[in-house]
VEXMIPA-599787 format. One line per 3 residues: for each residue x, y, z of C-alpha. Coordinates in nm, 2 decimals. Layout:
<sites>
X,Y,Z ~ ...
</sites>
This chain:
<sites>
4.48,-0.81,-8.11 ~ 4.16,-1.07,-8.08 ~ 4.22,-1.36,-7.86
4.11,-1.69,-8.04 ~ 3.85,-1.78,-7.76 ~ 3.74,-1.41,-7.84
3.73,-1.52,-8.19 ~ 3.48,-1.81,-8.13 ~ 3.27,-1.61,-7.95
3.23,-1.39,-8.26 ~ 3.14,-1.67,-8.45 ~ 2.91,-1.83,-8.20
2.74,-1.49,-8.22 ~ 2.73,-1.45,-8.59 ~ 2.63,-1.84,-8.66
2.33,-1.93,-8.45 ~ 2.24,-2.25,-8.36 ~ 2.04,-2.43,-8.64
1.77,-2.53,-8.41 ~ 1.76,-2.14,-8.31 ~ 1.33,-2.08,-8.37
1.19,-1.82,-8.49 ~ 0.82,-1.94,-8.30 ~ 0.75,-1.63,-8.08
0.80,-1.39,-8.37 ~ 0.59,-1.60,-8.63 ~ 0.34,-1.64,-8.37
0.32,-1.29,-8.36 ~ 0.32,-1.20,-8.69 ~ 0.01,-1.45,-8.71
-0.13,-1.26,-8.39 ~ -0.11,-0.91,-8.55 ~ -0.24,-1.06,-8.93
-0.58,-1.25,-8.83 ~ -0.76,-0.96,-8.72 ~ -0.65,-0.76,-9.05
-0.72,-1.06,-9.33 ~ -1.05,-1.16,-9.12 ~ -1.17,-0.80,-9.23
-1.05,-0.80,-9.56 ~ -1.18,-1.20,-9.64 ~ -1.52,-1.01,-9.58
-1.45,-0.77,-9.86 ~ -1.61,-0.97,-10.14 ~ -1.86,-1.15,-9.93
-2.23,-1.17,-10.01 ~ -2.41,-0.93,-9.74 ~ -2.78,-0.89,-9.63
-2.80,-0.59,-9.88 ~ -2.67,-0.35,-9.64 ~ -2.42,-0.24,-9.77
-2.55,-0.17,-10.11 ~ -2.82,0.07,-9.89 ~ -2.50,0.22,-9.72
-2.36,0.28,-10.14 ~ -2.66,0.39,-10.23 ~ -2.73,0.68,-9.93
-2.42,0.74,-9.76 ~ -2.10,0.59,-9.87 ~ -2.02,0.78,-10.09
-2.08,1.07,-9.80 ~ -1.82,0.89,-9.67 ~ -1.56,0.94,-9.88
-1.63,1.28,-9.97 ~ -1.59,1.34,-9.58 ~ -1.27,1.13,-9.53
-1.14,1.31,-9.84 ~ -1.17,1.66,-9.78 ~ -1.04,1.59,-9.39
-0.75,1.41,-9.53 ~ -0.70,1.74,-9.77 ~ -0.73,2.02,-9.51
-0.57,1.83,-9.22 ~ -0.23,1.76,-9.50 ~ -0.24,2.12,-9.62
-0.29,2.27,-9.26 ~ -0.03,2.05,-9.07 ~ 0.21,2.01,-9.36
0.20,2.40,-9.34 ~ 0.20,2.47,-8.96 ~ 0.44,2.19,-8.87
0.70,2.23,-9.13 ~ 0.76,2.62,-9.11 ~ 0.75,2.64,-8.72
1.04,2.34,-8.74 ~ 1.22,2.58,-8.99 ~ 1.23,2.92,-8.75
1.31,2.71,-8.47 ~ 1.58,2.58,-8.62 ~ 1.71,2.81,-8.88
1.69,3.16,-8.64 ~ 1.73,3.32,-8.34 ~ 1.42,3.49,-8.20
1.27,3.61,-7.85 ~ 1.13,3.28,-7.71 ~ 1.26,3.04,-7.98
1.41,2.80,-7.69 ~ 1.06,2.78,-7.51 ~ 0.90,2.74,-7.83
1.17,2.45,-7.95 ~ 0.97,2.19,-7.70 ~ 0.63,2.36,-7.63
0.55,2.31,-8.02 ~ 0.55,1.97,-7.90 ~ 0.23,1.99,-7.62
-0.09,1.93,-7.80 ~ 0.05,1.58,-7.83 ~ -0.08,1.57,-7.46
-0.44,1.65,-7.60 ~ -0.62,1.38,-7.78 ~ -0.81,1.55,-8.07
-1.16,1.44,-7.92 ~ -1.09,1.59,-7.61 ~ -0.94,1.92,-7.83
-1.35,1.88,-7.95 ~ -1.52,1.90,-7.64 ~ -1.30,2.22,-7.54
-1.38,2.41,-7.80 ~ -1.69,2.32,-7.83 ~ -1.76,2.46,-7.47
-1.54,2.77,-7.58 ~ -1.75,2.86,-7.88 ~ -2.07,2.78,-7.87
-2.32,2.98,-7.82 ~ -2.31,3.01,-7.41 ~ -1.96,2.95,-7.42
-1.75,3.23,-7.26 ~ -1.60,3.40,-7.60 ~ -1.96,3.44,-7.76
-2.09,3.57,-7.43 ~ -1.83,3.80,-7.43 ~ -1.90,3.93,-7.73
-2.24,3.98,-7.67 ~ -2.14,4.15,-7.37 ~ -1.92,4.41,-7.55
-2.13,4.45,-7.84 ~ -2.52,4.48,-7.72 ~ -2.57,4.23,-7.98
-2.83,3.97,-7.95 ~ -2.79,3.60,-8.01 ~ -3.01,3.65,-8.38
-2.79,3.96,-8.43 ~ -2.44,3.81,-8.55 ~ -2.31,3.52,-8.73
-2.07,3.32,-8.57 ~ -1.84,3.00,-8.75 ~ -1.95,2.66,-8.65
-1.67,2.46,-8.49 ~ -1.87,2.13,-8.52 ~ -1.88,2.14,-8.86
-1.65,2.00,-9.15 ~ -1.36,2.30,-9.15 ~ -1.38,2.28,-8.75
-1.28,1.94,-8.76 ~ -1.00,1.96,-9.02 ~ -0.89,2.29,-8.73
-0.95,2.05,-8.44 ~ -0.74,1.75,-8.61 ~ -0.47,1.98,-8.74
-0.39,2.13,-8.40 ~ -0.41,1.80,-8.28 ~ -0.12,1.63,-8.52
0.09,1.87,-8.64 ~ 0.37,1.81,-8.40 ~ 0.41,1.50,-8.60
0.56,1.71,-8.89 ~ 0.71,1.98,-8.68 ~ 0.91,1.69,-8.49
1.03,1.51,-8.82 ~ 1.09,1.80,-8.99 ~ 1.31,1.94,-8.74
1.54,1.62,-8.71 ~ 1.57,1.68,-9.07 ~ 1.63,2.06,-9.04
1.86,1.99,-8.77 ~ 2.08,1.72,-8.99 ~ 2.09,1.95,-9.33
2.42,2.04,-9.41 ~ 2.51,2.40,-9.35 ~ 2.70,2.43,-9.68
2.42,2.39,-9.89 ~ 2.24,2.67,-9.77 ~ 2.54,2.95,-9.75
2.55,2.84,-10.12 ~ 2.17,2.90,-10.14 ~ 2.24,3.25,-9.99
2.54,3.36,-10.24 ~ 2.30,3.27,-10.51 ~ 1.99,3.50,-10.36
1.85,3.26,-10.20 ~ 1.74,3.41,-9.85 ~ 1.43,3.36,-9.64
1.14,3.18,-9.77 ~ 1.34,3.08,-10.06 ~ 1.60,2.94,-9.88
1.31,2.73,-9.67 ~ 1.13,2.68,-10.04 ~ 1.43,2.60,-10.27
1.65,2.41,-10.09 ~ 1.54,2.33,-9.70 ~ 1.20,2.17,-9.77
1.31,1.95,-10.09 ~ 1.62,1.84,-9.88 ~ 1.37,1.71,-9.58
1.08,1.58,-9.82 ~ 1.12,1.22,-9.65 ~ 1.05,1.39,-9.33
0.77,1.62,-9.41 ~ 0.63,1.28,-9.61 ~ 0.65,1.07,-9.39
0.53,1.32,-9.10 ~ 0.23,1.40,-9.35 ~ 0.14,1.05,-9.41
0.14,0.99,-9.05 ~ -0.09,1.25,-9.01 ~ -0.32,1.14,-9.26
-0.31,0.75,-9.14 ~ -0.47,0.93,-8.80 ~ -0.74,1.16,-8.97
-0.85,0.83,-9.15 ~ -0.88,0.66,-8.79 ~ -1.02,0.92,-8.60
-1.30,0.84,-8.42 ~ -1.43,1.10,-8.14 ~ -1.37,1.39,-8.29
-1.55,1.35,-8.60 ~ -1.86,1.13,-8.43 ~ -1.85,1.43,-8.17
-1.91,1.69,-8.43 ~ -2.16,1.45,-8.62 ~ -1.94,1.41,-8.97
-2.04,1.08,-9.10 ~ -1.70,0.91,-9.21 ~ -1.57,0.53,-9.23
-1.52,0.54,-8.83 ~ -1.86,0.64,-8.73 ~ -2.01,0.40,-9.03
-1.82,0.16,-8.93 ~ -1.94,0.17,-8.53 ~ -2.36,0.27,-8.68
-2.29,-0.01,-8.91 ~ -2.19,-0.33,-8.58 ~ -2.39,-0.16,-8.32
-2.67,0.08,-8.44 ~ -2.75,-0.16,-8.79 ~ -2.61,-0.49,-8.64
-2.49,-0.61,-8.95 ~ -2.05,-0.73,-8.87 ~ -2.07,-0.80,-9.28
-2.12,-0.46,-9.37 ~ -1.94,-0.38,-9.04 ~ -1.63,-0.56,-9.20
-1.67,-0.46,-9.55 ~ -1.68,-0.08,-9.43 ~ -1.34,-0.19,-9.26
-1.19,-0.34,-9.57 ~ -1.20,-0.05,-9.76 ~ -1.11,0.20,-9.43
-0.81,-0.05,-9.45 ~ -0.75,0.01,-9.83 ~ -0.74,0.33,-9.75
-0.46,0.32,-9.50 ~ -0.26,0.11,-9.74 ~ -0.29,0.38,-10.01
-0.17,0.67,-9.82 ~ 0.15,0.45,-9.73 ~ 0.23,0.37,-10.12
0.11,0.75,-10.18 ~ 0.41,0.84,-9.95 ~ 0.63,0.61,-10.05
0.57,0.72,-10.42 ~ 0.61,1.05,-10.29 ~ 0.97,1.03,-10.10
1.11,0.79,-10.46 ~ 1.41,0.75,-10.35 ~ 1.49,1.03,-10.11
1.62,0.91,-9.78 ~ 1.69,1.14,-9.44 ~ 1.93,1.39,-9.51
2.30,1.28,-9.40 ~ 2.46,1.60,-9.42 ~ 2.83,1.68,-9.37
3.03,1.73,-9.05 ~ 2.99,2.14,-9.09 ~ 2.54,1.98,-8.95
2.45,2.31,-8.71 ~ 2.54,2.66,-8.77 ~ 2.64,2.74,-8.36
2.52,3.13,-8.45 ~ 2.21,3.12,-8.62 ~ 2.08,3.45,-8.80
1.85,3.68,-8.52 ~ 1.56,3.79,-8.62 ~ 1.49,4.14,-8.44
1.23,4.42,-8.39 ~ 0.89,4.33,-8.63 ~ 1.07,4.03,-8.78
1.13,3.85,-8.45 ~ 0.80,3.89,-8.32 ~ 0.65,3.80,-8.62
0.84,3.43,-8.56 ~ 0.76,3.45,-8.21 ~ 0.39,3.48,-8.33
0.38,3.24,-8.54 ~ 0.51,3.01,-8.31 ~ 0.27,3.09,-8.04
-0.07,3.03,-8.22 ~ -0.03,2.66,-8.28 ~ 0.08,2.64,-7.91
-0.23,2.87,-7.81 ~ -0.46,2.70,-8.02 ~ -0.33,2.32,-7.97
-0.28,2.29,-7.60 ~ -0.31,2.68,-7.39 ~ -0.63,2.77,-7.45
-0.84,2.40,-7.46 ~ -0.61,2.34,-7.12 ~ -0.76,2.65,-7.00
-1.07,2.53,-7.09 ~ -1.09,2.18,-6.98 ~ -0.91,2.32,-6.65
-1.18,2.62,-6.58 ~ -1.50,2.36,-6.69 ~ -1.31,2.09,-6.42
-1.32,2.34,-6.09 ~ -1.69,2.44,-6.19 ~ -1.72,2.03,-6.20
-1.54,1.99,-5.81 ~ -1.85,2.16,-5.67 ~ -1.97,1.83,-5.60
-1.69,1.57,-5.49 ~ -1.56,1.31,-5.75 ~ -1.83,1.04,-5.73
-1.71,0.64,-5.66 ~ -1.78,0.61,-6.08 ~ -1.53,0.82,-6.18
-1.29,0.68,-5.92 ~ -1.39,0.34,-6.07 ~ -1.33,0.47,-6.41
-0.99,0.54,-6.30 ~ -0.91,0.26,-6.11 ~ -1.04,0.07,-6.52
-0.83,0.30,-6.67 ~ -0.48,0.22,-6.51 ~ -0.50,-0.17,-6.43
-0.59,-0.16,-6.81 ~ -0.28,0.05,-6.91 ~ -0.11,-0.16,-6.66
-0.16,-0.51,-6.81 ~ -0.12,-0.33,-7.12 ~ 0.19,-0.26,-7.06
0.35,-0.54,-6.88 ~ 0.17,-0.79,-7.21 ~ 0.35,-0.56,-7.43
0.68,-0.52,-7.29 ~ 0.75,-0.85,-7.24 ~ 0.61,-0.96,-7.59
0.86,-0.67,-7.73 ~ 1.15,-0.84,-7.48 ~ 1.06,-1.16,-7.63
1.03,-1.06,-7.98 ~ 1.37,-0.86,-7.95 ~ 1.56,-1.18,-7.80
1.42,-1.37,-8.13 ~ 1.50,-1.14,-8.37 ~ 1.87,-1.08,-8.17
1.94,-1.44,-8.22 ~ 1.83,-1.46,-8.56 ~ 2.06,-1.39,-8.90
1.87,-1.51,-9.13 ~ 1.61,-1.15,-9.19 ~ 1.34,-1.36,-9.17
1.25,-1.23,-8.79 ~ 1.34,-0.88,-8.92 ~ 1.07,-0.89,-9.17
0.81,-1.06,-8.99 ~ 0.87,-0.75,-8.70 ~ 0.82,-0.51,-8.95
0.55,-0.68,-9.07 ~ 0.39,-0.70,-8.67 ~ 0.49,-0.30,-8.64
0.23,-0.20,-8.93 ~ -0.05,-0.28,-8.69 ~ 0.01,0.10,-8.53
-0.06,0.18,-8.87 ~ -0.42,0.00,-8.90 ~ -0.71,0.21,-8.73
-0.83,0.13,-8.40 ~ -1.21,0.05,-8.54 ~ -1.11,-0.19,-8.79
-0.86,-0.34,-8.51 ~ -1.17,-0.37,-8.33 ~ -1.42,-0.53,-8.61
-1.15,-0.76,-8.68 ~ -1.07,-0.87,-8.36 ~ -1.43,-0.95,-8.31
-1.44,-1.15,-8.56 ~ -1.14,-1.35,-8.50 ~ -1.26,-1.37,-8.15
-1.59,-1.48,-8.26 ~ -1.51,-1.73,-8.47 ~ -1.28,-1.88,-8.16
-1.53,-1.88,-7.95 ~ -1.79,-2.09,-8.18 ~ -1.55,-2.35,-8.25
-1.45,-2.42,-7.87 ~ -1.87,-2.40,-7.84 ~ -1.86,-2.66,-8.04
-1.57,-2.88,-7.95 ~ -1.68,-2.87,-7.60 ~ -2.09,-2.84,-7.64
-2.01,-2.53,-7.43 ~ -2.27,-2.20,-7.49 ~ -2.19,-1.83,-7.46
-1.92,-1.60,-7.48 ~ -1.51,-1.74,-7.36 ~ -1.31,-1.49,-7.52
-1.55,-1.25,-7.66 ~ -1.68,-0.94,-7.45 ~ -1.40,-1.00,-7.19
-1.08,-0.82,-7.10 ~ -0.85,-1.04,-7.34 ~ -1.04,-0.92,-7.59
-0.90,-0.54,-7.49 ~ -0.56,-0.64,-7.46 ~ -0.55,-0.83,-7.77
-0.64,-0.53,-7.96 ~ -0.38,-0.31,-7.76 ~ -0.11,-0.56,-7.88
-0.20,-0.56,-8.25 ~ -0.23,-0.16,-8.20 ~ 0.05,-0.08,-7.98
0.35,-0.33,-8.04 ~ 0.51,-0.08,-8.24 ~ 0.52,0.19,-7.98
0.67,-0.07,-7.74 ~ 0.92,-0.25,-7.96 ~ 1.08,0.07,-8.10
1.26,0.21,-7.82 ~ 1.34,-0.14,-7.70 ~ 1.47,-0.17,-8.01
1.68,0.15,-8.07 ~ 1.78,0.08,-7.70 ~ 1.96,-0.24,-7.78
2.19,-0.06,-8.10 ~ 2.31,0.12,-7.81 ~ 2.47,-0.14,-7.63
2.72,-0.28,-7.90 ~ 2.92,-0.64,-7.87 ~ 3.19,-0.61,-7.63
2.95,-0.68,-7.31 ~ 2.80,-1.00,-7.48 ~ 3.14,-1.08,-7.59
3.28,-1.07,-7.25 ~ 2.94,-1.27,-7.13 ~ 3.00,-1.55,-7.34
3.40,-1.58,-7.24 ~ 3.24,-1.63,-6.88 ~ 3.05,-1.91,-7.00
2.73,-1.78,-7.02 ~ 2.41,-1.90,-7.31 ~ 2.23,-1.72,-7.53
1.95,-1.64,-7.26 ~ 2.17,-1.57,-7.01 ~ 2.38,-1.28,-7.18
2.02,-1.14,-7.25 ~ 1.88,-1.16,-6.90 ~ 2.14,-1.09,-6.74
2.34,-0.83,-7.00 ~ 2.12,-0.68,-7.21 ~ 1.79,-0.61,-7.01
1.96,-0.46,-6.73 ~ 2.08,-0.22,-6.97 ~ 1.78,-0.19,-7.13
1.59,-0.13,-6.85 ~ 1.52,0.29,-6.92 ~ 1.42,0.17,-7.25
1.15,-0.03,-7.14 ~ 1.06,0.20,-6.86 ~ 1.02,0.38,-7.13
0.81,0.16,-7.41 ~ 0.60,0.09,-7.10 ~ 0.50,0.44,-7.02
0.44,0.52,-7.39 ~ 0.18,0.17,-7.42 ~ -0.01,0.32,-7.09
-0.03,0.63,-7.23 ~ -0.17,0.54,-7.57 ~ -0.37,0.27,-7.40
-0.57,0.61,-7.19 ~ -0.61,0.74,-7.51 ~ -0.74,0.48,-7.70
-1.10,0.54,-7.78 ~ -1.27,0.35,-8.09 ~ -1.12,0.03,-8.01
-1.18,0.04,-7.63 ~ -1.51,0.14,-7.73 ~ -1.60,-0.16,-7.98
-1.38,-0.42,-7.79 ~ -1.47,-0.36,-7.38 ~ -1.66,-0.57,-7.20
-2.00,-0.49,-7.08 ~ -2.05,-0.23,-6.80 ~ -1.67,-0.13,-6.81
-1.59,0.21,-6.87 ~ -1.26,0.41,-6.92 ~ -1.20,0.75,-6.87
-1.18,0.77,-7.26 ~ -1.55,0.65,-7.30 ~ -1.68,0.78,-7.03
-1.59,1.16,-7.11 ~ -1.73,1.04,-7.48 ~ -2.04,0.95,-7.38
-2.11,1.21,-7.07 ~ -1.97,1.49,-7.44 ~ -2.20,1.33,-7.67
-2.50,1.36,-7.40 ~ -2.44,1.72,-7.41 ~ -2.25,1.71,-7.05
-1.92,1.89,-7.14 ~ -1.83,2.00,-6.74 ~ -1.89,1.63,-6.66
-1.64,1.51,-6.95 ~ -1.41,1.79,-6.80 ~ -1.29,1.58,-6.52
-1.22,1.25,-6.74 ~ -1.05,1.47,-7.06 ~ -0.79,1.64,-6.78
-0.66,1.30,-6.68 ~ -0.59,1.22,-7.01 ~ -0.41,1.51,-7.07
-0.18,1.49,-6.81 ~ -0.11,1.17,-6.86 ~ -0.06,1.24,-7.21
0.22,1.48,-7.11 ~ 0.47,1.21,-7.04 ~ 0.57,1.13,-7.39
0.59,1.48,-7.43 ~ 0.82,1.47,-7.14 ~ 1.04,1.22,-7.28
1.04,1.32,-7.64 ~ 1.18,1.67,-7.46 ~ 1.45,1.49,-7.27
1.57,1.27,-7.54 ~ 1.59,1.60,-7.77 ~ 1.85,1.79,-7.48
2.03,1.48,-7.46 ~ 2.07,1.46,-7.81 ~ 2.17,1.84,-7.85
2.41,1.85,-7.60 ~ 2.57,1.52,-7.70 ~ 2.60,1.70,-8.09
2.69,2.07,-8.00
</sites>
C-alpha cells in the first residue's frame, strides 16, 4: 500500500518542473551536428577544379576500392563471425569454453597494427618466406608468393580485425533463441547446417545485420590499414586531398560523399532487418546439455574456432612481440616515453570530458518526459557512426571558421582554437560519446525507483538524488565508459592524425609513420602498447558475459 507522500513523489518524478531545460543536451546535439553539416554544406560548392581532376583520375578508383573492401570484408566476417557464434553456442566440443571468449581478442588489435604484423611475417625477409626458402633450396625468383599488401590482403587484414563484431551479436542472439523452435527444426530433418541455415540465422538476421553493418561502417573509415598497404580509398583521398593537394574544398566534398556512404549502409541495414527485432524467445532460452561433437567432428569445430583466433590476435601478437625484444636492444629512447606520456594525458582528458558530458547529458535526459532529449541523444550517439577523417575535416572547418570570426572581432591574428589540443578533444567527443554514454546509460536502468523515491521523502532535489543516489551507484559504469573512451582514444588514428597539433605525436601516429617509413621493428614497440591496452574492453566484455551467464543458468 503507497503512502500519499510516496504518491507525490511519484508524480514529482513523472511531471518535471516546466522550467526543467533541456540546454546541455541541445547544446550537444549542436556540438556533435556542426562538424557533420560543415562537410556536407561543402558538397555542392564551387571548387578550384580539383575535384573534377580527382573524378576524372581517381574517384572513381575510389569507389571501386571502398566497394570491393566493403564486399569481401561483409562476406568474410558475416561468415567467420556468425558460424563460430553458432558452434560455440549450439555444441559441446574440446576447447569450446576457451574459445567462447578468446573469439573475442583481435578486438585488442587495431587493424593497422594487424598490417604492419603481417607485413613483417610475409614479406619477403619475413621469417615464414625465409623458412621456406630454407626448406625448399628455392631462390627468391624461384616461387610465387601472395601479396598481403594488396586489395584481398586488406579485405584478410580488416576481416580478422572486425569479425568479433558479428560473432558477439550473433551469439547474444544465438544465446536468446528459443529452444523449441529448433527440436521442431530437428523432427522435421533439420540438423546441422540446416538447422544453422533454416532457422538459427533467419531468427538472428537483426544481429548478423546489424553486426555486418557495423563492420562495414568501419571498413569505410579505415584509415591505416588501407594507406599502409597503399589502396587509394575515400580515407587516404581524403588526407592526399587537405594535406598533400591542400585543397579543404575538395577535402570536404571527398567527406560528403564518404559520409553518404555511411548513411547508406545504415538505411541498407535497416532495409535489411524490415521489421525483425532481437529474438525474445521463450522461458525454455538455453538447452543446459548441448549436443557433443566428438572424434573428427569435434576437432573439426575446435579448428575452426582456432584460425580466426590464430590469424586475428596469436600469430600478429607473436609477431609484434618477437619484432619488440629485437627493438629493446637499444633502451626506449625519451620520444617514445614522450609519446606515451601524449598518449595517456590525452586518453585521460578524453575521458574525464566525456564522462562527465555523458553524466550531464544522462541527468538531462533523466529529468526529461517530453522525448525530446531522447531523440536529440540518439541523434548525438550517431557521431561513433561518422568516420574519424571526416570528423576531422569537419572539425577543421568548424574550427576554422571560429577562429576567423574571433580574428576579426578582436583584430587578433593566427590560430586560437585550431592546431591546439581542444581541437583533439572536440573530435574525441563527437567520435566517442556513444561509447561513453551507453553503459552509463544501461547502468542507470539498473537502478530502478525505490532509491530516488526514498531520496525525495528525505527532502532531497532533483540534483541531489543524482549526486548523491544515482552516481554512487553508477560509479562501475563510468569506471567503465571511462576506460572504454581511453582505449578508443589510443586507437584512434585518422582523426588524431588530421586534428593534432604540431609536433605532438601519439603512439598511434608514431608507429604509422616509423611503418610507413619502412621501420616495422621501430613501430613494434608503439603497436604493443596499443594492444594491451586494447585488451581491457576485451576484459570487460568477458566479465559482463560470465556475469550474465551465471545470473541466466
Amino acid at each position: 500500500m503507497r503512502t500519499a507522500g510516496a504518491d507525490g513523489v511519484a508524480a514529482g518524478r513523472l511531471r518535471p518542473s516546466p522550467r526543467l531545460s533541456l540546454t546541455p543536451v541541445v547544446l550537444l546535439g549542436l556540438v556533435v551536428a556542426a562538424p557533420v553539416l560543415s562537410v556536407l554544406a561543402h558538397l555542392g560548392r564551387q571548387d578550384d577544379g580539383l575535384l573534377r581532376h580527382l573524378a576524372a583520375t581517381v574517384l572513381w578508383e575510389y569507389i571501386a576500392n571502398s566497394l570491393w573492401l566493403c564486399a569481401g570484408v561483409g562476406i568474410l566476417t558475416g561468415s567467420v563471425g556468425a558460424g563460430c557464434a553458432w558452434l560455440v553456442t549450439m555444441y559441446r566440443f574440446p576447447g569450446r569454453r576457451i574459445f567462447a571468449w578468446a573469439l573475442l581478442l583481435p578486438l585488442a588489435m587495431p587493424a593497422y597494427v594487424l598490417a604492419y604484423a603481417y607485413t613483417d611475417f610475409l614479406q619477403v625477409t619475413g621469417p615464414l618466406q625465409s623458412w621456406l626458402r630454407q626448406v625448399t633450396g628455392l631462390g627468391v625468383r624461384d616461387y610465387w608468393f601472395p601479396e598481403i599488401r594488396s586489395l584481398g590482403g586488406a579485405v584478410f587484414v580488416l576481416s580478422m580485425a572486425l569479425y568479433p563484431y558479428v560473432y558477439a551479436l550473433a551469439r547474444a542472439a544465438f544465446v536468446e533463441q528459443s529452444q523449441c523452435a529448433l527440436e521442431v527444426s530437428r523432427t522435421l530433418g533439420c540438423t546441422g547446417f540446416g538447422a544453422f541455415h533454416r532457422v538459427g540465422l533467419p531468427l538472428a538476421r537483426p544481429a548478423v545485420a546489424a553486426g555486418i553493418s557495423f563492420v562495414l561502417m568501419e571498413t569505410l573509415a579505415d584509415f591505416g590499414a588501407v594507406s599502409y598497404f597503399g589502396i587509394p580509398t575515400f580515407t587516404t583521398g581524403i588526407y592526399r586531398a587537405w594535406y598533400a593537394l591542400g585543397s579543404p574544398v575538395a577535402a570536404a566534398q571527398l567527406s560528403s560523399l564518404l559520409l553518404l556512404a555511411v548513411l547508406g549502409v545504415l538505411l541498407g541495414e535497416r532495409a535489411l532487418r524490415g521489421r525483425a527485432r532481437f529474438t525474445a524467445s521463450t522461458t525454455h532460452i538455453f538447452r543446459k546439455t548441448l549436443p557433443r561433437l566428438d572424434g573428427l567432428r569435434g576437432m573439426a569445430a575446435a579448428g575452426l574456432c582456432f584460425l580466426p583466433v590464430l590469424f586475428g590476435f596469436l600469430l600478429p601478437a607473436g609477431v609484434l612481440v618477437t619484432m619488440a625484444i629485437d627493438s629493446l636492444e637499444t633502451p626506449p629512447t625519451e620520444r617514445l616515453l614522450a609519446l606515451a606520456a601524449n598518449t595517456v594525458s590525452l586518453g585521460v582528458l578524453a575521458a574525464l570530458l566525456l564522462g562527465a558530458t555523458a553524466l550531464t547529458t544522462l541527468f538531462t535526459v533523466r529529468r526529461d518526459h517530453t522525448g525530446l532529449g531522447r531523440q536529440l541523444v540518439r541523434l548525438a550517439t550517431l557521431g561513433y557512426a561518422v568516420p574519424g577523417a571526416v570528423i576531422g575535416v569537419g572539425i577543421l572547418l568548424v574550427i576554422g571558421a571560429v577562429d576567423h570570426a574571433m580574428a576579426e572581432l578582436v583584430g587578433g591574428r593566427g590560430l586560437v582554437l585550431g592546431g591546439t589540443i581542444v581541437a583533439l578533444l572536440y573530435g574525441y567527443l563527437v567520435r566517442f560519446f556513444a561509447v561513453a554514454y551507453g553503459p552509463l546509460e544501461a547502468g542507470l536502468t539498473k537502478i530502478g525507483n525505490n532509491l530516488e523515491d526514498a531520496a525525495r521523502l528525505l527532502g532531497a532535489g532533483a540534483f541531489g538524488v543524482f549526486a548523491r543516489v544515482q552516481v554512487p551507484l553508477l560509479r562501475p559504469a563510468l569506471t567503465s565508459a571511462m576506460l572504454l573512451v581511453f582505449v578508443d582514444v589510443m586507437k584512434e588514428l585518422p582523426a588524431t592524425m588530421i586534428l593534432r597539433p604540431f609536433n605532438f605525436d601519439t603512439l598511434a601516429v608514431e608507429a604509422f609513420r616509423l611503418a610507413t617509413t619502412e621501420r616495422l621493428d621501430g613501430a613494434a614497440l608503439p603497436s604493443l602498447f596499443i594492444v594491451v591496452a586494447g585488451l581491457v574492453p576485451v576484459i570487460l566484455l568477458v566479465r559482463m558475459g560470465e556475469r550474465r551467464r551465471h545470473t541466466t543458468v
